[in-house]
VOPAGU-2260 file (C-alpha; in pm, 1 decimal, decimal comma):
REM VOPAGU-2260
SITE   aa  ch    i         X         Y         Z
SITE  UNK   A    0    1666,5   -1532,4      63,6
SITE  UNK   A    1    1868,3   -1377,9    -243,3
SITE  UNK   A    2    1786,3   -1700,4    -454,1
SITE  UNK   A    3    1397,9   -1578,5    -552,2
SITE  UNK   A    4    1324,0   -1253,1    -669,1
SITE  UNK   A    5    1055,7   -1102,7    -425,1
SITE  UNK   A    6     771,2    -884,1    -409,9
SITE  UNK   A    7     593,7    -694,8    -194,8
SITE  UNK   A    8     220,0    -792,4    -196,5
SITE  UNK   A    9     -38,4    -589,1       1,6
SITE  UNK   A   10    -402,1    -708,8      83,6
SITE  UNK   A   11    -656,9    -443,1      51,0
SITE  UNK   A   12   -1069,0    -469,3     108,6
SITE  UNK   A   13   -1347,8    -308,6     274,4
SITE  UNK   A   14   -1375,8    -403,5     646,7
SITE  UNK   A   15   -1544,3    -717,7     700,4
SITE  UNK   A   16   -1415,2    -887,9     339,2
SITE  UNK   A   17   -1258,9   -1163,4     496,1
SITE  UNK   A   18    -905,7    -962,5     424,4
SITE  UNK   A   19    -713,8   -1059,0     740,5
SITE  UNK   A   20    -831,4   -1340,3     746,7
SITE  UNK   A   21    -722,8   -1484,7     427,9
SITE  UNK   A   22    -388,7   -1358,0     475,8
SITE  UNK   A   23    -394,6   -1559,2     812,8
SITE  UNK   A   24    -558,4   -1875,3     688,5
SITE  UNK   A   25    -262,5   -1869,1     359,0
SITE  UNK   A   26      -3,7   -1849,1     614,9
SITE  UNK   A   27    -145,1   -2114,2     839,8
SITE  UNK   A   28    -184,6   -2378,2     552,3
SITE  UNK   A   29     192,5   -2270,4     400,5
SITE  UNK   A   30     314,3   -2344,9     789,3
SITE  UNK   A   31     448,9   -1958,7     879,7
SITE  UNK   A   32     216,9   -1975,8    1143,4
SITE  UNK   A   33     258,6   -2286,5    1376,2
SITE  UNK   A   34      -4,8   -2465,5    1591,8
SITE  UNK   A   35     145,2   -2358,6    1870,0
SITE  UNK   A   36     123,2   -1978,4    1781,9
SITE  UNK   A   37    -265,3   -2072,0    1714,5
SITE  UNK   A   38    -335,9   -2192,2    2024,6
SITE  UNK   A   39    -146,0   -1884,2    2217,6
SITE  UNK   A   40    -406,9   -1658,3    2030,8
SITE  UNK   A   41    -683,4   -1872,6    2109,7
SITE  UNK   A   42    -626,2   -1835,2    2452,3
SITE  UNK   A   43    -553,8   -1445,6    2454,8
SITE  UNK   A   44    -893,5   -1475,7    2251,4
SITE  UNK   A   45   -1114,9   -1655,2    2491,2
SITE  UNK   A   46    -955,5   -1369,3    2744,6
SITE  UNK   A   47   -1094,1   -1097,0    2575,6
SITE  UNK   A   48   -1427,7   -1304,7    2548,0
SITE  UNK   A   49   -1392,4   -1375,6    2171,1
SITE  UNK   A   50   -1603,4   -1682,5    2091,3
SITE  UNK   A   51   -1430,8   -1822,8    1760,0
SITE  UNK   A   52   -1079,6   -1805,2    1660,2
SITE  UNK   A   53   -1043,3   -1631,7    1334,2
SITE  UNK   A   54    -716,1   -1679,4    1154,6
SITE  UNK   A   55    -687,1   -1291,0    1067,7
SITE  UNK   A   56    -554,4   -1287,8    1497,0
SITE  UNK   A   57    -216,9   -1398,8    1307,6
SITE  UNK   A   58    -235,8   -1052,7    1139,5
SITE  UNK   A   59    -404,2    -823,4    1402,9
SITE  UNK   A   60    -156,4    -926,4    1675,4
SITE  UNK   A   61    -256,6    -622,0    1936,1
SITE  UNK   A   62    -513,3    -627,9    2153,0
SITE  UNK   A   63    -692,5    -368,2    2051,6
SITE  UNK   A   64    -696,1    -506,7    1724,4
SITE  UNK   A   65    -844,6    -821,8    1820,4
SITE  UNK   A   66   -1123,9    -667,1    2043,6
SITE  UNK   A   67   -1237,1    -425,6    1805,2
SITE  UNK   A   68   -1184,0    -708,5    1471,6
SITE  UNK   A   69   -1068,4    -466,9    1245,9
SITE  UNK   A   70    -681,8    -424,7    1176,5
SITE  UNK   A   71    -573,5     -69,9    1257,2
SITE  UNK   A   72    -176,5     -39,0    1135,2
SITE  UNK   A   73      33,1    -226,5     851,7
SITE  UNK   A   74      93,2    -628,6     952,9
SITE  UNK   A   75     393,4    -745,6     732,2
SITE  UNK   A   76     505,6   -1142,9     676,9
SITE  UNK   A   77     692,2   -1338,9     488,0
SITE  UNK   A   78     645,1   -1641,5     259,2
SITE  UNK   A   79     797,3   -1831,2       8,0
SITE  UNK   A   80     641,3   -2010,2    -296,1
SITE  UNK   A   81     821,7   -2187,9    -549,4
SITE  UNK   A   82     868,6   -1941,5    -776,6
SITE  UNK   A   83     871,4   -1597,1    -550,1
SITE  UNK   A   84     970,8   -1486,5    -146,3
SITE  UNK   A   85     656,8   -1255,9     -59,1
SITE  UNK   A   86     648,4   -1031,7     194,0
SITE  UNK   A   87     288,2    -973,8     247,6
SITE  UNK   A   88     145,1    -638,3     314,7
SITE  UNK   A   89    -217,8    -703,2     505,0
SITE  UNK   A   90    -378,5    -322,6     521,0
SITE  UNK   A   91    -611,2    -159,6     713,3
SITE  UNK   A   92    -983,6    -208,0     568,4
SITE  UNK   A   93   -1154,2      28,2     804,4
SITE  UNK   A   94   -1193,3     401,5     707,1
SITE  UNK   A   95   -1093,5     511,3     989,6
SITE  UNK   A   96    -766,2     405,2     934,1
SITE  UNK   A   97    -685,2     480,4     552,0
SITE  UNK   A   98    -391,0     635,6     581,8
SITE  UNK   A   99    -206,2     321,7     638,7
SITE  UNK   A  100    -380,9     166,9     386,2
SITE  UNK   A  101    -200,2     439,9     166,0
SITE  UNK   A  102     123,9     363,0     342,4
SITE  UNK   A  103      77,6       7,7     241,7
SITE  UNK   A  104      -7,8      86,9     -84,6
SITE  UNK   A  105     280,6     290,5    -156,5
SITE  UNK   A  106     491,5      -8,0     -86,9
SITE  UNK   A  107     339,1    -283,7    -306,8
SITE  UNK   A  108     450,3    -430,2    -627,7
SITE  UNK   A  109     115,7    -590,7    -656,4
SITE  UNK   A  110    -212,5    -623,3    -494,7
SITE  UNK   A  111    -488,2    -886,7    -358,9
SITE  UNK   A  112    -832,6    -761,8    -337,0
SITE  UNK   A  113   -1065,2    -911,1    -104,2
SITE  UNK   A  114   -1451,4    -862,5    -176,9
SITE  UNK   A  115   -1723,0   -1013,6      28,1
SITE  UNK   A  116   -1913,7   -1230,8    -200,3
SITE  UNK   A  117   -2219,4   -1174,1      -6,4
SITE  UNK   A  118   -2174,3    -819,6      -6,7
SITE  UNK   A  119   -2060,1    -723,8    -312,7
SITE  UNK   A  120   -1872,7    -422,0    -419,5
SITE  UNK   A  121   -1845,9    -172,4    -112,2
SITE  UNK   A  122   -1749,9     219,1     -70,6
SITE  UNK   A  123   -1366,4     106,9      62,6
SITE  UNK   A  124   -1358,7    -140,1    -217,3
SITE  UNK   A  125   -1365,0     108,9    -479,2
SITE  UNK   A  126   -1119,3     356,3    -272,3
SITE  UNK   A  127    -860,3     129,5    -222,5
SITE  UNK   A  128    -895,8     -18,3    -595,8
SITE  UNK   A  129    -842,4     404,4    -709,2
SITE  UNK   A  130    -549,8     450,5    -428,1
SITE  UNK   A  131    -366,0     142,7    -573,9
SITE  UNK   A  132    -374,4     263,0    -920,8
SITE  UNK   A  133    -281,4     602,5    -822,2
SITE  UNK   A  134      19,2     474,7    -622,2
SITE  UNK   A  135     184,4     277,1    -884,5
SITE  UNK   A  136      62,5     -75,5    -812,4
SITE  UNK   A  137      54,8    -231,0   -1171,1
SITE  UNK   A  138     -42,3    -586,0   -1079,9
SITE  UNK   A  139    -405,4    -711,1    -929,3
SITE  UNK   A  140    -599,9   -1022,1    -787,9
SITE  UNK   A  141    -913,6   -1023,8    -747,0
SITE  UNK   A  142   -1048,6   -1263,5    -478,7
SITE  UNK   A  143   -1391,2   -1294,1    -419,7
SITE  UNK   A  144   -1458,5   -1448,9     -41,3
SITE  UNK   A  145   -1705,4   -1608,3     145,1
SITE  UNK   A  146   -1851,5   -1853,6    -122,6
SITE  UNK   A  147   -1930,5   -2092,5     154,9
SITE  UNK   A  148   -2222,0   -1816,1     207,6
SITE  UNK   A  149   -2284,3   -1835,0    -106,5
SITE  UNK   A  150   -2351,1   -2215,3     -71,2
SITE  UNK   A  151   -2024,9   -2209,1    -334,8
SITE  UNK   A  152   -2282,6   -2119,7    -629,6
SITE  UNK   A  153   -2136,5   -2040,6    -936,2
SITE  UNK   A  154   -2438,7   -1823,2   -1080,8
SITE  UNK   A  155   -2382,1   -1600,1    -801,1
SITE  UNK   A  156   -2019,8   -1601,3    -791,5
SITE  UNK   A  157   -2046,5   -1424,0   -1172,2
SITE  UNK   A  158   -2270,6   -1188,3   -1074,9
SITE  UNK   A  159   -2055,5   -1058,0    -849,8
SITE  UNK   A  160   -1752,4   -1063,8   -1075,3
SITE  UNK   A  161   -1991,1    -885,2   -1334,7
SITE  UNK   A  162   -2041,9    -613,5   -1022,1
SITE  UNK   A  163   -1705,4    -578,8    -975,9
SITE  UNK   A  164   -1582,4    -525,6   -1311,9
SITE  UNK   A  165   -1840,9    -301,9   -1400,0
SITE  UNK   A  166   -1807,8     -89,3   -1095,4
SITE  UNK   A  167   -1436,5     -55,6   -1116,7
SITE  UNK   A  168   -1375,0     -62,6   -1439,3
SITE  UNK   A  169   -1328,3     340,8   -1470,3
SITE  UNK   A  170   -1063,6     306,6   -1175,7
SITE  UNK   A  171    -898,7     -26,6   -1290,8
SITE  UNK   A  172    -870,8     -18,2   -1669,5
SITE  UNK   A  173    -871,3    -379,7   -1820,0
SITE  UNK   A  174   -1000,0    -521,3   -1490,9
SITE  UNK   A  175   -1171,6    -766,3   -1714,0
SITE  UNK   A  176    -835,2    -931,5   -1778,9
SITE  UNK   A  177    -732,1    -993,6   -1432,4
SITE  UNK   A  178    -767,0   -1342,4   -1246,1
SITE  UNK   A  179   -1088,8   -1332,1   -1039,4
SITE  UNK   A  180   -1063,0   -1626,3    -758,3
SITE  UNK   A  181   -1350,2   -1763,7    -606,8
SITE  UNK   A  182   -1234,1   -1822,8    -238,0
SITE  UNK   A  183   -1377,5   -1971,9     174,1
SITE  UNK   A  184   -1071,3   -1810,7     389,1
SITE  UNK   A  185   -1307,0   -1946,5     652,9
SITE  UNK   A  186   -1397,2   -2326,8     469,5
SITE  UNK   A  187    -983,7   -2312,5     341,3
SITE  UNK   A  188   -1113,3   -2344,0      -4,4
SITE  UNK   A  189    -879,2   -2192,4    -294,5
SITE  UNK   A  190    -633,0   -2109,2    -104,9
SITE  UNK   A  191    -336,0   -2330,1    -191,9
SITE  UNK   A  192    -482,0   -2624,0    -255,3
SITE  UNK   A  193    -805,8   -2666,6    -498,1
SITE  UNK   A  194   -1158,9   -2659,3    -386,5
SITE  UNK   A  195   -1344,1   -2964,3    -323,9
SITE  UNK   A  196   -1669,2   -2785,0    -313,3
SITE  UNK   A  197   -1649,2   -2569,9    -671,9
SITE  UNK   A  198   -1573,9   -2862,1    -946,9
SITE  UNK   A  199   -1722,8   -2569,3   -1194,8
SITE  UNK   A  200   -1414,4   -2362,7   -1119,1
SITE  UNK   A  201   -1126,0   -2443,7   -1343,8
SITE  UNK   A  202    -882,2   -2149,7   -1293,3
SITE  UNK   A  203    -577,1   -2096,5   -1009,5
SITE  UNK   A  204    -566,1   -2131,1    -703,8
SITE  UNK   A  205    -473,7   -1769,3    -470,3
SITE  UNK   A  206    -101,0   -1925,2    -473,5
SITE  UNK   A  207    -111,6   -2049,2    -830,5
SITE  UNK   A  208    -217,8   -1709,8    -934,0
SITE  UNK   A  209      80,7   -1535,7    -700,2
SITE  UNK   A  210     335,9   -1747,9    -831,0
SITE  UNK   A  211     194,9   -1610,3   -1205,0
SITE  UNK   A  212     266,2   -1263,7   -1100,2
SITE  UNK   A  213     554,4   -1041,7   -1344,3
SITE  UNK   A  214     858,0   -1034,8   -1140,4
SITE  UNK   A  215     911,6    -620,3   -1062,8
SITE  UNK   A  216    1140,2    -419,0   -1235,2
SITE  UNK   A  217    1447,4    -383,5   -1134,3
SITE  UNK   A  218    1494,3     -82,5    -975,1
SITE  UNK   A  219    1846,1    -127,6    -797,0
SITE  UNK   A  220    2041,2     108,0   -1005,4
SITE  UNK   A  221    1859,9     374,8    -918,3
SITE  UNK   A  222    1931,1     629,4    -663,5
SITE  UNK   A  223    1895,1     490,1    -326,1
SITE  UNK   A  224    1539,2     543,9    -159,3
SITE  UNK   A  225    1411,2     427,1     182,1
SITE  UNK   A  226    1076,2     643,8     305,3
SITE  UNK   A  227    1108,7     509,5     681,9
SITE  UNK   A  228     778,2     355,2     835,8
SITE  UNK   A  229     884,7     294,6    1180,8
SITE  UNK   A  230    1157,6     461,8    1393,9
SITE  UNK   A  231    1259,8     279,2    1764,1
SITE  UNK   A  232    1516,1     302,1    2003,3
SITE  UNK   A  233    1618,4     -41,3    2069,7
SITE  UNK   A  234    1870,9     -67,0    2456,1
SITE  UNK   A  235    2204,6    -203,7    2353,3
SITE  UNK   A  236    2130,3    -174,9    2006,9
SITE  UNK   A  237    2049,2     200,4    1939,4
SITE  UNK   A  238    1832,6     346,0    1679,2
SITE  UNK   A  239    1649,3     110,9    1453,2
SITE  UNK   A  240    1480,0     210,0    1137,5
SITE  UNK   A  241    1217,9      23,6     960,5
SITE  UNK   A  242    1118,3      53,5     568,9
SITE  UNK   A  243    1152,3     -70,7     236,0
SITE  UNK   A  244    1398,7       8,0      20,4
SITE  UNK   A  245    1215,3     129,7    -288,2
SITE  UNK   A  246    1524,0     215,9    -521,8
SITE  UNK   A  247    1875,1     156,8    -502,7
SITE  UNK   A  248    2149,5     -48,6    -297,7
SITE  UNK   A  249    2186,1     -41,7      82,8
SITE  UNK   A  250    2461,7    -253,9     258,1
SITE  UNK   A  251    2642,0    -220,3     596,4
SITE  UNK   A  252    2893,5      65,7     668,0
SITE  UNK   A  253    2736,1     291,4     385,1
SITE  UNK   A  254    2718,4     666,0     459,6
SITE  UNK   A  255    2323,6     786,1     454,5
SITE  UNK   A  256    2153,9    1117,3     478,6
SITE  UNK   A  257    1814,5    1182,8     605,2
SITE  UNK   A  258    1550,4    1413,0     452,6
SITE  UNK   A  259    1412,2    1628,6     557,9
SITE  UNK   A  260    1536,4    1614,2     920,0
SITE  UNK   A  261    1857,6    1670,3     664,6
SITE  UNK   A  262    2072,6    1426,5     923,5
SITE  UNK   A  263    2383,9    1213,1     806,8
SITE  UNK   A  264    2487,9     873,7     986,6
SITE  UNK   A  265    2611,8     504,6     911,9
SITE  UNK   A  266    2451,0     165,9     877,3
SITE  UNK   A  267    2581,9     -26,9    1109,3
SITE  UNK   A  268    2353,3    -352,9    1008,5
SITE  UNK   A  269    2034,7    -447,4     784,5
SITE  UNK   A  270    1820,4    -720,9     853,3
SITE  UNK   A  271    1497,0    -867,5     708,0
SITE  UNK   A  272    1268,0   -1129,9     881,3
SITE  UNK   A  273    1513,4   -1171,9    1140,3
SITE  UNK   A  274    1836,5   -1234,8     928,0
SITE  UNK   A  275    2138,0   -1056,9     878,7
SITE  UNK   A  276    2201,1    -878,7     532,3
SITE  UNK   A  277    2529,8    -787,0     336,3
SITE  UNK   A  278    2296,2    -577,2     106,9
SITE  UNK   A  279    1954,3    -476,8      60,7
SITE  UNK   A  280    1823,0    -445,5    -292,7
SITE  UNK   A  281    1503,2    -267,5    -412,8
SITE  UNK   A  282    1200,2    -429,6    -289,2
SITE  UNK   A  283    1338,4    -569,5      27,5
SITE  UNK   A  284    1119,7    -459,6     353,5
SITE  UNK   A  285    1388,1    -416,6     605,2
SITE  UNK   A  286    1526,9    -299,4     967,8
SITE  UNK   A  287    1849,7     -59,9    1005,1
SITE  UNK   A  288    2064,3     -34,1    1274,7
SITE  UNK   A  289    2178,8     329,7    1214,6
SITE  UNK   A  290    2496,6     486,4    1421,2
SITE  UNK   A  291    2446,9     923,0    1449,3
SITE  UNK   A  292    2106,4     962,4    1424,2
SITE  UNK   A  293    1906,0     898,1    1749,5
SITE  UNK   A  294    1518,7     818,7    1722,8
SITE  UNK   A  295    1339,5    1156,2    1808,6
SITE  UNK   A  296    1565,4    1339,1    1506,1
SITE  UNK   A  297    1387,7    1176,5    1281,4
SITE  UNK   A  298    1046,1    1027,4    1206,3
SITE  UNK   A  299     777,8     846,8     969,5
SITE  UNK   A  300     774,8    1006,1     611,4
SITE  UNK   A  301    1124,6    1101,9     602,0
SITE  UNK   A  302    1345,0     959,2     357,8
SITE  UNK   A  303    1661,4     777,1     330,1
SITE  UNK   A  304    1937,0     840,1      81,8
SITE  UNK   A  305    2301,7     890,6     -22,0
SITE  UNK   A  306    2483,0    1182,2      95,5
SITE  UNK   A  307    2582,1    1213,8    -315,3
SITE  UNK   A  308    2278,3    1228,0    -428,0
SITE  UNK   A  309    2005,0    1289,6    -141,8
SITE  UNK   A  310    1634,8    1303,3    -186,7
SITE  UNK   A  311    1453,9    1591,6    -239,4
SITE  UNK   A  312    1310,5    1831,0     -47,1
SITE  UNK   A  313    1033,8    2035,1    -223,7
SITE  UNK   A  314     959,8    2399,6    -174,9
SITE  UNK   A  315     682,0    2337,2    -429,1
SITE  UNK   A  316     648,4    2114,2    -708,9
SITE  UNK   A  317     427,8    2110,7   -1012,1
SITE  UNK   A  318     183,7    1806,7   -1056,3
SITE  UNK   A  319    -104,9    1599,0   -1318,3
SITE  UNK   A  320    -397,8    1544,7   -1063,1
SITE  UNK   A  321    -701,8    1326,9   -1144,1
SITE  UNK   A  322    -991,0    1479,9    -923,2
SITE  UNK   A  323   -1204,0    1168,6    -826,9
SITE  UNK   A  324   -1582,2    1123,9    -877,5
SITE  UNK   A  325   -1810,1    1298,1    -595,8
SITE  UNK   A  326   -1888,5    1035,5    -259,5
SITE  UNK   A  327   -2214,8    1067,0    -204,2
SITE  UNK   A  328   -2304,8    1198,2     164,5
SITE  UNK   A  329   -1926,0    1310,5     196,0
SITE  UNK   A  330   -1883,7    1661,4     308,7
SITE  UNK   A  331   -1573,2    1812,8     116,5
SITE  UNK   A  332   -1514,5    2113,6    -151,7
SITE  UNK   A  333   -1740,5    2049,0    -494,8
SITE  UNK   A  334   -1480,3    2284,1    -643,4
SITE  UNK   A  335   -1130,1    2343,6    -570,3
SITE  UNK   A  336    -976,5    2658,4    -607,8
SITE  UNK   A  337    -642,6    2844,2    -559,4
SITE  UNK   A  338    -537,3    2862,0    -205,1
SITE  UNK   A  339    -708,8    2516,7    -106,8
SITE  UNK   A  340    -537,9    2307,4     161,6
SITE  UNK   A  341    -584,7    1956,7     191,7
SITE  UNK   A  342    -360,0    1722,8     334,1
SITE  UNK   A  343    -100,2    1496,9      72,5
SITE  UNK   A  344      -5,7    1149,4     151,3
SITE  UNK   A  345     268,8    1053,4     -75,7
SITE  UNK   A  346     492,9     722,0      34,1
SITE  UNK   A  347     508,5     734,5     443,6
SITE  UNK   A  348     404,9    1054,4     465,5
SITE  UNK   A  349     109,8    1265,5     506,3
SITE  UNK   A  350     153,5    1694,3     498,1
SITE  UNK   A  351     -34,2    1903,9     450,6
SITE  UNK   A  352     -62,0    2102,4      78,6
SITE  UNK   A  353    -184,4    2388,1     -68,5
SITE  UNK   A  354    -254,5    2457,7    -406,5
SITE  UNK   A  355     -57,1    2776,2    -521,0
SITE  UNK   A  356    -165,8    2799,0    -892,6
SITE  UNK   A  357    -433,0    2620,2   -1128,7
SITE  UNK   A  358    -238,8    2562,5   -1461,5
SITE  UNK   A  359    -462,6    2418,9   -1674,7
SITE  UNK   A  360    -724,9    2112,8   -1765,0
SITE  UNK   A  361    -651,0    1843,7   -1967,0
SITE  UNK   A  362    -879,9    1660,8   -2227,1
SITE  UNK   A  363    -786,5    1270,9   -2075,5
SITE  UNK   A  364    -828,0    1118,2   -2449,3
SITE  UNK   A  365    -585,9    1373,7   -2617,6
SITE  UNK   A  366    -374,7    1532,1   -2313,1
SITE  UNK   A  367    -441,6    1866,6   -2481,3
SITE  UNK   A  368    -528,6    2160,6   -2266,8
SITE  UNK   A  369    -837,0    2207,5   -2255,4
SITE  UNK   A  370    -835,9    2558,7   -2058,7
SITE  UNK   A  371    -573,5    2805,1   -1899,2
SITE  UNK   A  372    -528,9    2897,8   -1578,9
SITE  UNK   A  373    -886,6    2782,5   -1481,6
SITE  UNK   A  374   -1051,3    2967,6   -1142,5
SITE  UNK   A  375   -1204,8    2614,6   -1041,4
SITE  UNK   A  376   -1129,5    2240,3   -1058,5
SITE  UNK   A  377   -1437,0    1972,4   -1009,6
SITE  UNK   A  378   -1467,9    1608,6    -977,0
SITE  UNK   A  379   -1379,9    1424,5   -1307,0
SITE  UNK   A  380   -1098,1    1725,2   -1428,1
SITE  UNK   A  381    -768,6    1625,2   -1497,3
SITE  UNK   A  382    -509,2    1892,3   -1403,0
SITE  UNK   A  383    -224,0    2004,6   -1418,5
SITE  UNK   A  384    -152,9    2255,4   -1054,8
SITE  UNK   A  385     191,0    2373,2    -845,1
SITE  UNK   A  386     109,5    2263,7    -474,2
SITE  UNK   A  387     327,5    2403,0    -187,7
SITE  UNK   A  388     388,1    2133,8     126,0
SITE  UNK   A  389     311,1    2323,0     404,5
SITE  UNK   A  390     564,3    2144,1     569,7
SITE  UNK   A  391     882,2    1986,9     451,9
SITE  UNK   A  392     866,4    1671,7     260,9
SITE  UNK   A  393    1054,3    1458,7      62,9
SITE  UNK   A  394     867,9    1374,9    -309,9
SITE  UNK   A  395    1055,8    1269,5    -617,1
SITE  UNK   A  396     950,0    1405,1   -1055,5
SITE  UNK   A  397     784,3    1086,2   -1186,9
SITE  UNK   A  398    1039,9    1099,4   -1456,0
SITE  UNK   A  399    1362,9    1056,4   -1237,1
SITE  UNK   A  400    1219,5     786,2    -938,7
SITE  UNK   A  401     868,6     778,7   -1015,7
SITE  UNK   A  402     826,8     507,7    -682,9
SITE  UNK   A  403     827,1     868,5    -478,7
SITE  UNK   A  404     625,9    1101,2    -748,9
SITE  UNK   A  405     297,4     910,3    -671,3
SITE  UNK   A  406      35,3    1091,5    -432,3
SITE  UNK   A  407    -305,5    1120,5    -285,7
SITE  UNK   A  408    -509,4    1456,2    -145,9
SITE  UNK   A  409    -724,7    1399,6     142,0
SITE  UNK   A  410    -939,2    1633,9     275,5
SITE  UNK   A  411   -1249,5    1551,6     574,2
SITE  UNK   A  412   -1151,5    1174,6     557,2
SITE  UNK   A  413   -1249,9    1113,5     142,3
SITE  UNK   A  414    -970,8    1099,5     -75,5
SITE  UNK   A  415   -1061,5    1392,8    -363,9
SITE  UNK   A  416    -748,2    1340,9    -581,1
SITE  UNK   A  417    -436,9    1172,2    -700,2
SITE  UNK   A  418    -157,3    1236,4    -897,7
SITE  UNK   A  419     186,1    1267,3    -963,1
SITE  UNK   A  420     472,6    1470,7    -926,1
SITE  UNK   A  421     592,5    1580,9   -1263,9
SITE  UNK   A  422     857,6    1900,4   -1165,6
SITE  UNK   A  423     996,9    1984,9    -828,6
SITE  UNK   A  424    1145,6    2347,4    -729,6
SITE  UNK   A  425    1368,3    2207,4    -481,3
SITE  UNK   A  426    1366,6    2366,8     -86,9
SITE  UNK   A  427    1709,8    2600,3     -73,7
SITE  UNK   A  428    1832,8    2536,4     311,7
């Protein structure tokens, strides 16, 4: 497992791209998924009166999932290429359920985005595309889907790839310069073997392109940094802890503190996919058996540290916000002033925020300030503001682990903002 370097990958797309189900068909063809497990969901399928098996039911394993055919939390797998071990990140499309989209973006070292080639560019499309910029994600693939649809036409394949890069072009800087794949999840075209049915296409395939991915940055001698994503309570095991490490070391036997449920315990184990680890690097997406801490002490969004140097709780923190362009029919605040209280999602976590002082705008071509201490901030300002969690929460200045300084601001289900942390006043206990 150690012998590849590895990197998180998340899938993001509007509902209905074709997401899941390209995950699921690239797992099929590399062999995670066996016949056998196909035919199980078949069957649970045909149960629940599903005509057609779709190869996203590797992905959206509940039921629920599967009868309403959108995926509702994080699905994670792994894979290996010849150059990389992936563990896959497939995210929830709907809107409904964006806040594990964030979760998922949060955790990525780079990104697949899935767009419809029949539908084009979509409202989610353009969301997710901001959220993974805002979060950190540096790297970006841009597969456009159902071509069969499309009768595999290159004409309209470039239109849509002209749609895309013109529409997100304000969100994604350079988006021109990333690898745009045309791609049948359903027709297995593109995938990991080349297409039959688009001789005009001369570029990667999806696993050609992954394997051309920048290997992350090390990020192992940095403090240690786990946001948790799942907590259970496991009989004869105890309590179980799942998340990926985003900085630092981790191995058995080490001490750990937990913010801000401010709890200490031991590791007693680590595993990933099922195996047994000595040590757990950044990057690896991982389950820990911890000894002291029992599973309603703590919960989703806290963080895990060292007892030396523990992560940080914030009274109230000063932050650069990007205000994001105005959704049409979306009901939120034109103007945000003072004393505003949206809710944050930063890493696992989602609090909610207000905003204690206005500092100043910022011109985005010369990072001057524009004005002091302004009463209002609109769509398209660039700020700089002091925001007070209304409840305790770990985040990290983007100049010391900038993995935990990366945010988003919510508010009546649009996301309005995102930013990062820049200076944290630290919660005195």
């Amino acid at each position: 497992m150690a012998d590849k370097p590895h990197i998180n990958l998340v899938f993001v797309g509007h509902v209905d791209s074709g997401k899941s189900s390209t995950v699921g068909r690239l797992l099929y063809d590399l062999g995670v998924f066996t016949e056998q497990e196909k035919q199980k969901i078949e069957k649970q399928m045909r149960e629940l009166g599903k005509a057609e098996f779709e190869f996203a039911y590797f992905l959206d394993s509940s039921a629920e999932e599967i009868k309403q055919g959108v995926t509702i939390d994080l699905s994670h797998a792994k894979f290996e290429s010849n150059k990389y071990t992936f563990t896959i990140i497939d995210a929830p499309g709907h809107a409904d359920f964006i806040k594990n989209m964030i979760s998922g973006a949060s955790e990525a070292d780079a990104a697949v985005l899935v767009i419809d080639g029949k539908e084009g560019v979509r409202e989610q499309t353009i969301e997710h595309t901001t959220l993974l910029k805002i979060l950190g994600v540096k790297q970006l693939i841009v597969a456009i889907n159902k071509l069969d649809l499309l009768n595999y036409d290159k004409d309209k394949f470039e239109q849509v790839k002209k749609e895309t890069i013109q529409k997100l072009s304000t969100v994604w800087p350079g988006i021109d310069k990333v690898t745009f794949i045309p791609i049948s999840a359903k027709e297995d075209q593109n995938l990991i073997k080349k297409s039959d049915k688009m001789g005009w296409y001369s570029g990667p395939t999806l696993l050609e392109a992954l394997d051309s991915l920048a290997p992350p940055e090390s990020l192992s001698n940095l403090p240690l940094r786990i946001p948790i994503e799942s907590v259970y309570s496991i009989p004869g095991v105890g309590t179980v802890v799942a998340g990926v490490v985003r900085t630092g070391i981790l191995k058995p036997e080490d001490k750990i503190v937990v913010e801000p449920a401010h709890l200490t315990g031991d590791v007693r184990s680590i595993e990933m996919h099922y195996q047994r680890l000595d040590q757990a690097p950044a990057g690896y997406n991982i389950g820990i058996n911890i000894r002291g801490i029992e599973k309603d002490q703590i919960k989703r969004g806290d963080v895990i540290g060292k007892p030396d140097n523990p992560p940080t709780v914030a009274e109230e923190f000063t932050a650069q916000i990007v205000l994001l362009p105005q959704q049409p029919g979306k009901h939120y605040p034109s103007a945000i002033a003072v004393g505003y209280a949206p809710v944050m999602h930063v890493h696992e976590a989602h609090v909610p925020v207000k905003f204690e002082k206005l500092l100043r705008k910022i011109d985005p071509k010369t990072g001057q300030t524009l004005e002091q201490n302004p009463s209002t901030l609109k769509a398209g300002d660039i700020a700089e503001v002091v925001l007070k969690p209304l409840k305790p929460v770990v985040i990290e200045k983007a100049g010391f682990i900038k993995q935990l300084a990366g945010f988003a601001i919510r508010d009546m289900g649009v996301t309005i903002a995102g930013g990062k942390c820049i200076d944290v006043k630290p919660l005195v206990r």
